[in-house]
TITOR-52726 format. One record per residue (C-alpha): residue in three letters; chain; x, y, z. Coordinates in steps of 0.001 Angstrom, whole numbers. Layout:
N
ALA, A, X, Y, Z
...
! end
This chain:
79
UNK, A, -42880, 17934, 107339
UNK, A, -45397, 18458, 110244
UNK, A, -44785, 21285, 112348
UNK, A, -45265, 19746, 115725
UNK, A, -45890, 23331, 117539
UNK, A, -48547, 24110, 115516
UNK, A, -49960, 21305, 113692
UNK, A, -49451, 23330, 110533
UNK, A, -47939, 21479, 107476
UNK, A, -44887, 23400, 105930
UNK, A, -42285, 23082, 103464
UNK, A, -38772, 24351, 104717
UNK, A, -37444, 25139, 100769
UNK, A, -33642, 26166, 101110
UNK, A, -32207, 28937, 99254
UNK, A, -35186, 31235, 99876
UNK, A, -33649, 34751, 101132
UNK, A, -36413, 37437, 100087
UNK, A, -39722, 38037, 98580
UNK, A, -38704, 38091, 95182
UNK, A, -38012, 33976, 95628
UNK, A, -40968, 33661, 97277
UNK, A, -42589, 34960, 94169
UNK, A, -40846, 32545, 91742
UNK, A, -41759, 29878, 93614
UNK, A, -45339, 30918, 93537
UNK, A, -45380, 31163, 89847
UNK, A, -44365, 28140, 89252
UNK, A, -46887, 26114, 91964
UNK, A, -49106, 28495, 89599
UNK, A, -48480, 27223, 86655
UNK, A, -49919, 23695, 87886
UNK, A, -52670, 25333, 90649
UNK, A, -50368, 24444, 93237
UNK, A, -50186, 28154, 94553
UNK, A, -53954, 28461, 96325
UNK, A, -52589, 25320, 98385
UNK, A, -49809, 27715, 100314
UNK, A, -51615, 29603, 103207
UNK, A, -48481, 31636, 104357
UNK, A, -44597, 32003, 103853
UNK, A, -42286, 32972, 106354
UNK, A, -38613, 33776, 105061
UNK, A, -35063, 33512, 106968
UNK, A, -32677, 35421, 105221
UNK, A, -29833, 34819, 107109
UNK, A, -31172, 30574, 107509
UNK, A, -31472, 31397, 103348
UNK, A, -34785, 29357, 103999
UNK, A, -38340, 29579, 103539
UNK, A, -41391, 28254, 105238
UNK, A, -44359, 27309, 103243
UNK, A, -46979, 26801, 105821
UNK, A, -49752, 24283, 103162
UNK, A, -53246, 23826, 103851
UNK, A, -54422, 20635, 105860
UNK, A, -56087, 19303, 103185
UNK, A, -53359, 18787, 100872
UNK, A, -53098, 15085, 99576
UNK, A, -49577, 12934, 99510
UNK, A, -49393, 13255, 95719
UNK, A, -49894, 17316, 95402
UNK, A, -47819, 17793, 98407
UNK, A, -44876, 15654, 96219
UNK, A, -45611, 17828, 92950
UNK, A, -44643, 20262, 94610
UNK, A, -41988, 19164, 96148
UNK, A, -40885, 17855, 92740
UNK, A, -41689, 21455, 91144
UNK, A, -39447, 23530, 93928
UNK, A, -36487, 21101, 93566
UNK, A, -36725, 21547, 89296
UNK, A, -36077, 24685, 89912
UNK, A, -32434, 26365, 89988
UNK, A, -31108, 27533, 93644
UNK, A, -34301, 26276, 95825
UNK, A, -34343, 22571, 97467
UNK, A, -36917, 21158, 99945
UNK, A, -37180, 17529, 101240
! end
């Protein structure tokens, strides 16, 4: 999704509610070299959402890895 206010591409990955998720998430984008494409995550914890703001430069198919990777995983979805 492109975030019209800034220009920024981000990921809005549901079920997100504290660093520790954040951290999961990471690990696993890790485990493929996804994780240096994430610049910065901002987390709702009431919205149970995070906000994986991705570099520009990311292509189609790494930005649907990763997509793919965070909906693998138990509790976290993200279209």
């Amino acid at each position: 999704m492109l975030n019209k206010y800034t220009h920024m591409k981000t990921l809005t990955v549901k079920g997100v509610h504290c660093g520790a998720c954040e951290k999961l998430i990471k690990m696993e984008l890790e485990d493929v070299g996804l994780d240096i494409l994430v610049e910065k995550v901002e987390i709702d914890g009431e919205k149970k959402e995070g906000i994986f703001s991705v570099k520009e430069t990311i292509g189609k198919g790494e930005l649907e890895e990763m997509k793919s990777i965070i909906n693998g995983m138990e509790g976290y979805s993200v279209e």
